[in-house]
C-alpha positions as CSV (number, residue, x, y, z in Angstrom):
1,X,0.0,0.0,0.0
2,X,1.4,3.7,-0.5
3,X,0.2,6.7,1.1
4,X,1.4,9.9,-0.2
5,X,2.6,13.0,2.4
6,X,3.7,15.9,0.0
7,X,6.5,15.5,-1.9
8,X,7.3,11.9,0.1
9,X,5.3,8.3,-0.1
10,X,5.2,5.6,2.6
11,X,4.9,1.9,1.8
12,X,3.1,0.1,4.3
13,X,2.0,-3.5,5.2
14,X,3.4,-6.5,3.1
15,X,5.4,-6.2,-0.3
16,X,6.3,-9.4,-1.7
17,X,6.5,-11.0,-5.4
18,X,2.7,-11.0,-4.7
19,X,1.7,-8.0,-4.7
20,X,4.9,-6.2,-5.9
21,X,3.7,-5.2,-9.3
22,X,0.3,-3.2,-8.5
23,X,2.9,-1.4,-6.4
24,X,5.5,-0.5,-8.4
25,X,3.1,0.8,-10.8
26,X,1.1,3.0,-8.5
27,X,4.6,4.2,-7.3
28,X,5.9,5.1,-10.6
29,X,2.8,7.3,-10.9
30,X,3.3,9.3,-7.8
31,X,7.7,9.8,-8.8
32,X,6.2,11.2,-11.7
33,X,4.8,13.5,-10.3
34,X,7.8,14.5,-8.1
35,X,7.9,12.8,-4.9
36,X,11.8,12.7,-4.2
37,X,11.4,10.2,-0.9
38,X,10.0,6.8,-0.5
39,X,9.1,5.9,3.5
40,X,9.9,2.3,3.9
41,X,9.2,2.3,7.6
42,X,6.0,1.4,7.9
43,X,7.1,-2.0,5.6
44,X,6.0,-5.6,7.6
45,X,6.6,-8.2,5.6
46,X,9.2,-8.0,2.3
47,X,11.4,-10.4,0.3
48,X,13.8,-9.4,-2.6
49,X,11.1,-8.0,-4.7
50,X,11.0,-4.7,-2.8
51,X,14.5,-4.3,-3.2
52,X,14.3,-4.9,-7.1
53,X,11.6,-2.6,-6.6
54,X,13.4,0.2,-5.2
55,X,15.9,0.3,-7.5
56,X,14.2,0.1,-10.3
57,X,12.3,3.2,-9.3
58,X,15.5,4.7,-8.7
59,X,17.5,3.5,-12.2
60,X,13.8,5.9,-13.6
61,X,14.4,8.3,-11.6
62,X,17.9,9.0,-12.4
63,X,17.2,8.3,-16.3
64,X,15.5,12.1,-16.1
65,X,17.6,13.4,-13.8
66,X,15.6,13.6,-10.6
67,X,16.5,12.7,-7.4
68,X,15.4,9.7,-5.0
69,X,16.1,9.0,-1.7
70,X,14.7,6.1,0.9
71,X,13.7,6.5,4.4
72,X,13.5,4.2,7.4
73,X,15.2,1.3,5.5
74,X,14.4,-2.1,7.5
75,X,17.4,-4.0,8.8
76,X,16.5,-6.8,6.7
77,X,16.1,-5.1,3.5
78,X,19.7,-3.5,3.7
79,X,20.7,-8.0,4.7
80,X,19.3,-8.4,1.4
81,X,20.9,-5.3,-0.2
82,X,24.6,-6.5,1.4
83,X,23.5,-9.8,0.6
84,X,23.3,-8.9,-3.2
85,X,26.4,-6.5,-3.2
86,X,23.4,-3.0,-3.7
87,X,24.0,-1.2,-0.5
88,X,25.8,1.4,-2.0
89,X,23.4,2.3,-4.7
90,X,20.0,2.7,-2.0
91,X,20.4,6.2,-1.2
92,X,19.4,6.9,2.5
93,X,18.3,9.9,4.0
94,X,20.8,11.3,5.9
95,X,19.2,10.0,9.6
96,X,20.1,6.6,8.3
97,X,23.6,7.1,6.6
């Protein structure tokens, strides 16, 4: 599920290869129109498809030049990110650097 806060959206509840497309969709819609943060906080259940998800949004938003950051990263979506060797490329607010 995303909510959107201004020029910021939160993704809350689960986001697994379920459900991931109908997300990634409806969140390519709202970078369009220029949120620059993506809340991950509010995130309870996840598997490598959010991560894919993420940085897929991110490889968009950097094909036009825009900038993306990610917020309240779980601990177990930056595993799967050192996992995977990505870490570096998930830009974190600076709270979470």
């Amino acid at each position: 599920m995303i909510r959107r806060e201004g020029g910021r959206i939160v993704l809350s509840g689960s986001v697994t290869l379920a459900n991931v497309a109908g997300i990634l969709e409806e969140g390519r819609r709202h970078l369009e129109e220029g949120v620059k943060t993506v809340d991950v906080g509010e995130v309870s259940e996840l598997d490598s498809s959010l991560l894919a998800m993420l940085l897929s949004w991110l490889r968009e938003a950097h094909a036009k030049e825009r900038e993306l950051q990610f917020a309240n990263l779980p601990e177990s979506l930056r595993t799967l990110a050192r996992l995977y060797g990505v870490e570096a490329l998930l830009p974190a607010t600076p709270a979470q650097r």
